[in-house]
C-alpha positions as CSV (number, residue, x, y, z in Angstrom):
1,X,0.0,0.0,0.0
2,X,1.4,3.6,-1.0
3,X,1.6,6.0,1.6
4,X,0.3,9.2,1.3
5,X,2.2,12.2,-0.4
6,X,2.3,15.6,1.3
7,X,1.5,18.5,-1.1
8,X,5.3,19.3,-1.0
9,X,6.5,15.7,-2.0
10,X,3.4,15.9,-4.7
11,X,5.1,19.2,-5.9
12,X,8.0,18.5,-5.8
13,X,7.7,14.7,-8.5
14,X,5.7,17.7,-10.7
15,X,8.5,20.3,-10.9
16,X,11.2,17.3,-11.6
17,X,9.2,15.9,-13.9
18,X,8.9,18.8,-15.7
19,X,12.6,19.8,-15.3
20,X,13.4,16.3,-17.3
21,X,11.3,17.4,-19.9
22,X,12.7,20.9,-20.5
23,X,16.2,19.2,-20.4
24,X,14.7,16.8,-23.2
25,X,13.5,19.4,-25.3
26,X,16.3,21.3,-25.2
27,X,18.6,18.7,-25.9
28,X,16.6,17.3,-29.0
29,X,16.5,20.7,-30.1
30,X,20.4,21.5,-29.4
31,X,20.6,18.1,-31.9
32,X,18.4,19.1,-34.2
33,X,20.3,22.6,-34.5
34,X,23.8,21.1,-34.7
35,X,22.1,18.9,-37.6
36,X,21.0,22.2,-39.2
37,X,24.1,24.0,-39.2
38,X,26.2,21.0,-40.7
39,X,23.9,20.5,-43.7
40,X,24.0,24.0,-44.2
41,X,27.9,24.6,-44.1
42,X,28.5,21.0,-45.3
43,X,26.0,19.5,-47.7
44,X,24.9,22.4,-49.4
45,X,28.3,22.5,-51.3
């Protein structure tokens, strides 16, 4: 049985939660831009 969860402890999974998605998001998008700028000074030769 799961005990219960004050409203800190609840807040607290939410913010971290939330933290690993931002750090996600930003590191798709910091790959997605490094992908970006190689076709464009690379490929586009």
């Amino acid at each position: 049985m799961k005990r219960e969860l004050t409203p800190t402890e609840a807040r607290s999974g939410i913010i971290s939660g939330r933290v690993l998605l931002v750090l996600l998001l930003s590191s798709f998008g910091a790959v997605l831009a490094l992908a970006a700028a190689w076709y464009f000074l690379f490929a586009g030769r």
